[in-house]
C-alpha positions as CSV (number, residue, x, y, z in Angstrom):
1,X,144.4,81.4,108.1
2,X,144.4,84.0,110.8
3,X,145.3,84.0,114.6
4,X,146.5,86.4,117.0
5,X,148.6,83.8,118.5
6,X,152.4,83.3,117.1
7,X,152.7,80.2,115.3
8,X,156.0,79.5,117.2
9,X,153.3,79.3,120.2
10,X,150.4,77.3,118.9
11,X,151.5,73.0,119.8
12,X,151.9,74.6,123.2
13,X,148.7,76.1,123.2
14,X,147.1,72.9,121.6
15,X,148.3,70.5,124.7
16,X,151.5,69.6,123.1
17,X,151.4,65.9,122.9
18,X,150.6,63.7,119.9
19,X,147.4,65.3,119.6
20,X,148.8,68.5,118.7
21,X,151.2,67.2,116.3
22,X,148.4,65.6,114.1
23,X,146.5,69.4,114.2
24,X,149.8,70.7,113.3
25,X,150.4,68.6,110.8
26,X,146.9,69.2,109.2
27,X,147.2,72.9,110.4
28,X,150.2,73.7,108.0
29,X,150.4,70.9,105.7
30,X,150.4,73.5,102.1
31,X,149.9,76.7,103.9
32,X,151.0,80.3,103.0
33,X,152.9,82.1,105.4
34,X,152.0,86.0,105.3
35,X,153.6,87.8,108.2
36,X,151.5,91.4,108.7
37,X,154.1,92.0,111.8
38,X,153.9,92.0,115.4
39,X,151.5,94.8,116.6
40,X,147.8,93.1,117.6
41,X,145.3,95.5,116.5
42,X,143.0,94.1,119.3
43,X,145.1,94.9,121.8
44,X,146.1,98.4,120.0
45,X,142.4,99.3,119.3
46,X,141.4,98.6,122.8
47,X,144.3,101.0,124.2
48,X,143.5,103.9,121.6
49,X,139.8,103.5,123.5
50,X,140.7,103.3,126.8
């Protein structure tokens, strides 16, 4: 899975709630954590064009 989004932020970003527990749950249930780091390349790419 990829996001640009920190996965410390994402139940707050789903509406918090019960709702966003049960995508959580489903979200990380048997995933595999890969941190890449912190830069966004989004964000870098688009200040390298500017």
């Amino acid at each position: 899975m990829f996001t640009q989004y920190a996965k410390k932020d994402w139940h707050q970003r789903l509406g918090s709630g019960v709702h966003a527990d049960a995508i959580m749950d489903r979200i990380v249930h048997r995933t595999i954590w890969i941190e890449t780091g912190g830069t966004n390349m989004r964000e870098h790419t688009a200040d390298n064009a500017a």
